[in-house]
MARRO-358293 format. One record per residue: z, x, y of N, C-alpha, C, O in turn; residue in one letter. Coordinates in steps of 0.1 Angstrom, whole numbers, plus 2048, in hexadecimal, padded with zeros to 3 digits. Atoms other than C-alpha are relative to their C-alpha. Layout:
ZXYZXYZXYZXYa ...
***
This chain:
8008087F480080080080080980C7F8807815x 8017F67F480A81F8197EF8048007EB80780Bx 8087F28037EA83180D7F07F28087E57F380Dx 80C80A7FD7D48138147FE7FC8117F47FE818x 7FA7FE7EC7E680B83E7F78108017ED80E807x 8067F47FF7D983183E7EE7FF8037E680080Cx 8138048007B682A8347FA7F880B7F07FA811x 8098067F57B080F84B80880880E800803816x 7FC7F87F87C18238657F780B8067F480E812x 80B7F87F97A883E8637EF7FA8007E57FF804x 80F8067FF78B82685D7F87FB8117EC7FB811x 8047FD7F07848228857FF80B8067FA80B810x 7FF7F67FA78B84488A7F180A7FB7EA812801x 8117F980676B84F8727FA7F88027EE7FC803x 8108057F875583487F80280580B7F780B80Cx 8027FD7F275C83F8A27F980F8007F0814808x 8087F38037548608967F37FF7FC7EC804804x 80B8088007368528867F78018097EC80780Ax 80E8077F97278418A080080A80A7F680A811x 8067F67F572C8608B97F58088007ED80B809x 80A7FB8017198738A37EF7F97FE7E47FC802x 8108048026FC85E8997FD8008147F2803818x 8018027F37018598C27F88098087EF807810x 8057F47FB6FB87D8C97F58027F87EC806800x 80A8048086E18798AC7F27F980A7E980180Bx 8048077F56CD8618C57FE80380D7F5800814x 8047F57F26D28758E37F68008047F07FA80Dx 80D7F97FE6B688A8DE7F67F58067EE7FA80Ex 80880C7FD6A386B8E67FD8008117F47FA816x 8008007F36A987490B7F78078047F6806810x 8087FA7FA68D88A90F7F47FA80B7F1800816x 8098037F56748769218057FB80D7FE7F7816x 7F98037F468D86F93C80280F8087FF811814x 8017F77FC69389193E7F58068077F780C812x 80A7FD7F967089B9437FA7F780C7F17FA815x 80680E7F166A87B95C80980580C805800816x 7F97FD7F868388B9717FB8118057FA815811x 8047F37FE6788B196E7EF7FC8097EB803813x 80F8047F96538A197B8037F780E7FB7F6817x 7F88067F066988C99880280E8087FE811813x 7FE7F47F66768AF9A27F68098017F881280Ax 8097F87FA6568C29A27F97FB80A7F4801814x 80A8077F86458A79B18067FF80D7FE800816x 7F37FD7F66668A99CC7FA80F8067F5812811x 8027F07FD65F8CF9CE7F180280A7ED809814x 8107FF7FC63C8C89D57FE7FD80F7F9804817x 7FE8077F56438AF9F080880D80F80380E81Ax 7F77F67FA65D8CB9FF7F280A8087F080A814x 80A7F37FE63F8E79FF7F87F88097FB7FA815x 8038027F46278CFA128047FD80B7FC800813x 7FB8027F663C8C4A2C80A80C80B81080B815x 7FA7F57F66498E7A367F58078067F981080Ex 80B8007FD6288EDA3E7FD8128017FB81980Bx 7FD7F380062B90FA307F38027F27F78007E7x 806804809608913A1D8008077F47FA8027EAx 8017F680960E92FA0880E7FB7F18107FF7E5x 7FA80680962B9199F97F77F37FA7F97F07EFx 80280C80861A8FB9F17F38067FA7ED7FE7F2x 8067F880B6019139E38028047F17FC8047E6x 7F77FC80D61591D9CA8037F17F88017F17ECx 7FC8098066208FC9C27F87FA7FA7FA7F57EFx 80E8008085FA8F69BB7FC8067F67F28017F0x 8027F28095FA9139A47F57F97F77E97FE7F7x 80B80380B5E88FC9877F47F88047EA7F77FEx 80D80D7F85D38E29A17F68098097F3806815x 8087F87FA5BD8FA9AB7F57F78087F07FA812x 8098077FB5A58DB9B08057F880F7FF7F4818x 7FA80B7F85B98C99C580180980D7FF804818x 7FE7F57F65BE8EC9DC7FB7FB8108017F981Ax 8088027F35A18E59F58087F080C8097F0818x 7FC80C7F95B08BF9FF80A80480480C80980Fx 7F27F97FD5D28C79FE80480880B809803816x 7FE7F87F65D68E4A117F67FE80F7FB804819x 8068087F75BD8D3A2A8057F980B8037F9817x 7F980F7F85D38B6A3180B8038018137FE809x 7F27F67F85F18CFA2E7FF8028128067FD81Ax 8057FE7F35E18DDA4F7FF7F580C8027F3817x 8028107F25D78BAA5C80C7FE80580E800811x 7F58058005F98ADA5980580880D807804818x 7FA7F77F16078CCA6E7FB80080780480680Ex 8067FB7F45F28CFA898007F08057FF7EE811x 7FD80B7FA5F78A9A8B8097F880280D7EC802x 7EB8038006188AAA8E8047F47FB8087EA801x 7F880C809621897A7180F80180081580C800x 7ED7FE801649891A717FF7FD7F67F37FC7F4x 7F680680A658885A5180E7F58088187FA80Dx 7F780680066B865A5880B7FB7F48177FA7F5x 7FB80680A672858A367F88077F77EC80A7FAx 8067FA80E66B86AA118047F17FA8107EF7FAx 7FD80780B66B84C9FC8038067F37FC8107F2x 7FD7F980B67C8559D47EE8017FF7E57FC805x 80F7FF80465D8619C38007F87F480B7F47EFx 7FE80C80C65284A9A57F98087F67F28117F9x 8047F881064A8569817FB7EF7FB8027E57F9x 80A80880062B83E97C7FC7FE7F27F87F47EDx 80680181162384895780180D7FE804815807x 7FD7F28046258689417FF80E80D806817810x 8047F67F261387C95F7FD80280C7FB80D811x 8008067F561086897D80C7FD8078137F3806x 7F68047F362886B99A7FC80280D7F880D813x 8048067F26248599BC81180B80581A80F7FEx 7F97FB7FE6398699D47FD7F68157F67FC81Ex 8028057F36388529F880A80880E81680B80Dx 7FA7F77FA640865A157FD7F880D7F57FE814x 8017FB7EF641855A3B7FC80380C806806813x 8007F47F4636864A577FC7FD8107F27F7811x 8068077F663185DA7C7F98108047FE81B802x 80A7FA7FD61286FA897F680080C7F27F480Ex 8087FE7F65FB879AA67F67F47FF7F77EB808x 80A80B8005DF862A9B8027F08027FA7E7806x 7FB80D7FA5F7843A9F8067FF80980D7F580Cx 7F67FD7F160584EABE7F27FD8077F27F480Ex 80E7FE7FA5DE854ACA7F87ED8007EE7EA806x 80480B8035D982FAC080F7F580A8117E980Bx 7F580E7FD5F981EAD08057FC7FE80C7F6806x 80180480D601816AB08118017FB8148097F1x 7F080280662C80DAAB7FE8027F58007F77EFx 80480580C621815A8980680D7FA807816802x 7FC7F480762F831A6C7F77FD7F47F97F37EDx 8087FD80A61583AA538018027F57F780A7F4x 7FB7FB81062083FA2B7EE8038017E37FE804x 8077FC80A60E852A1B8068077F181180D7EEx 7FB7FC80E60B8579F47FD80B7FB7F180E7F8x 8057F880960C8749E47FC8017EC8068007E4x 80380680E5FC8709BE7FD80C7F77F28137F7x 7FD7ED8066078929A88037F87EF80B7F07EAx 8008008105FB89498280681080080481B805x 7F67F68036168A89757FD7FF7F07F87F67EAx 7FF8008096178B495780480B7F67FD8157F5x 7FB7F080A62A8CD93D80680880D80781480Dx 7F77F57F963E8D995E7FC80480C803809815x 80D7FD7F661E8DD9737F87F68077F57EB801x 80A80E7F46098C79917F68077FB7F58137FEx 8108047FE5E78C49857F77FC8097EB80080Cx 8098077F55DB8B199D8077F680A80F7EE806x 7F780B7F75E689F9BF7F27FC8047E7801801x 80880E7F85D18849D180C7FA80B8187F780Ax 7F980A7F65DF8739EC7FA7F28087EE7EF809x 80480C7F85DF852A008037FA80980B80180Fx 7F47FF7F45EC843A1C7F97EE8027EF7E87FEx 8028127FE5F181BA2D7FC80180D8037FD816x 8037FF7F35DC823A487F87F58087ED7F2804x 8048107FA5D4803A5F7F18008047EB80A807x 8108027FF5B07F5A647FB80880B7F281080Ax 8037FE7F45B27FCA897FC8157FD7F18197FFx 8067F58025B3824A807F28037F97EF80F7F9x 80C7FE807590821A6B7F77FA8097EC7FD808x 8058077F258480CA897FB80C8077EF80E809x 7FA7FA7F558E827A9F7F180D7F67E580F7F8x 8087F180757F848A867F17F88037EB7FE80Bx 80C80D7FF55F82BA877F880880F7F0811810x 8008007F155D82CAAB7FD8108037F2814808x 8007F27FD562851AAD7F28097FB7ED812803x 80A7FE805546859A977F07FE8087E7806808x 8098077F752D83EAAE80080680B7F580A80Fx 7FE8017F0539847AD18028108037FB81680Cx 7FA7ED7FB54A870AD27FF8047F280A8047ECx 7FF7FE80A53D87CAB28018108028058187F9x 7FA7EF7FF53F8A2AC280D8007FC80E8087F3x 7F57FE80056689CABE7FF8087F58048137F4x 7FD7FE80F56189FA987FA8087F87FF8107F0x 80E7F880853D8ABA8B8038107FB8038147EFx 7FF7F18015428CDA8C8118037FA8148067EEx 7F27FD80356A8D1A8B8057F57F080B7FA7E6x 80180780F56B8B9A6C7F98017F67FB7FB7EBx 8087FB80D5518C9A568098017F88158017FBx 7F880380F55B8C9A318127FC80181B8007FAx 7F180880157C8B5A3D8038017EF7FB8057E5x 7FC80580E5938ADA1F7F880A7F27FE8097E7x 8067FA80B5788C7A0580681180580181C802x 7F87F37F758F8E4A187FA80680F7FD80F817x 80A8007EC57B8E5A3B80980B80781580B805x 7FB7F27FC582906A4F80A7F980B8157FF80Cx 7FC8047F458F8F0A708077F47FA7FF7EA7FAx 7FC8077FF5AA8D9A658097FA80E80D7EF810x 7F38027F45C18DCA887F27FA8077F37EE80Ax 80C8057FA59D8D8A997FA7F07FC7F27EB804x 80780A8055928B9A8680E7F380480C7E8807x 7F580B7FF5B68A6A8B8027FB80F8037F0815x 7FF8007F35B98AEAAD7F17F880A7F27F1814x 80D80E7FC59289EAB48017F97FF7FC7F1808x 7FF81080259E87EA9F80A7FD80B8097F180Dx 7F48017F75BA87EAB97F97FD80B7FA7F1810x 8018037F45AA87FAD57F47F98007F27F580Bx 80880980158B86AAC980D7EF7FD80B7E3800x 7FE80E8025A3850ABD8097FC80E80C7F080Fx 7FF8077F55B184FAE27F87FD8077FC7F580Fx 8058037FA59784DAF07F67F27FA7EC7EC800x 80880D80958B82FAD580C7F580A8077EC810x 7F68077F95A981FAE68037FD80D80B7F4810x 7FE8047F55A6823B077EE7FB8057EB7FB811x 80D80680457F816B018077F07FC8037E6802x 80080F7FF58E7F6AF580B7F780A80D7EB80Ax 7F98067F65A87F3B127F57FD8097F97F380Fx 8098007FA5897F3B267F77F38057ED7F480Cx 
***
């Protein structure tokens, strides 16, 4: 009768042991969280390197996107010379195995040059993968009136752009030149329709 009180005594104490192990057993199972987070913080790192506008870092951070190089570092350029701030980093989102959006923000020259109470997100879109960016793309919520305006600029003051905008966006030698013409083509699209 003692020996039996005993038994069930320790019978909660080896399931609990039990189920820690099959628990720890199951663990392992954490990997893909793990890696969704190691691709959040590269994709973080990445975000870091363009916005210090330091290009020899977000070079590096390119190391495997060699394709992506020419845009990127492009619109690295643009961004600075068009005095992008950072208001808001939105978290970045882990989209699927290798897809992470990263929304960033920004109030900028071209919506200042428009009038425009307005802050711009744009997306950054980073195939990660095994530890490494493959490839970025980007996007942005940019309002009708600014494609009006580039429109206009093109019809009316296309010196601003023609030349200082060659191979925009495919790595074009004149990004500070090309941002600074849409700037002052898109004030002058704007003070054309105060007119």
């Amino acid at each position: 009768m003692i020996k039996l009180k005993k038994t069930v005594k320790c019978t909660p104490i080896v399931f609990l042991i039990l189920l820690f192990l099959v628990g720890c057993k199951n663990g392992t199972k954490a990997d893909t969280p793990v890696s969704k987070n190691s691709s959040i913080t590269i994709a973080n790192a990445f975000i870091d390197a363009f916005y210090s506008f330091d290009r020899d870092s977000l070079q590096a951070s390119l190391g495997q996107a060699k394709k992506s190089w020419p845009s990127i570092l492009y619109y690295q350029k643009w961004a600075e010379c068009g005095n992008y701030e950072v208001l808001q980093r939105f978290p970045c989102i882990q989209k699927n195995d290798s897809l992470v959006l990263c929304p960033v923000m920004v109030k900028d020259d071209l919506m200042q040059a428009l009038e425009l109470a307005l802050n711009v997100t744009d997306t950054f879109h980073l195939t990660v993968k095994e530890g490494k960016i493959l490839s970025v793309e980007t996007s942005s919520k940019d309002p009708d009136i600014y494609y009006e305006g580039k429109e206009w600029i093109r019809q009316n003051r296309p010196e601003l752009i023609a030349k200082p905008c060659e191979g925009a966006w495919e790595g074009g030698p004149t990004p500070c030149e090309c941002i600074k013409g849409t700037v002052q083509g898109l004030a002058a699209f704007k003070a054309d329709q105060k007119s």
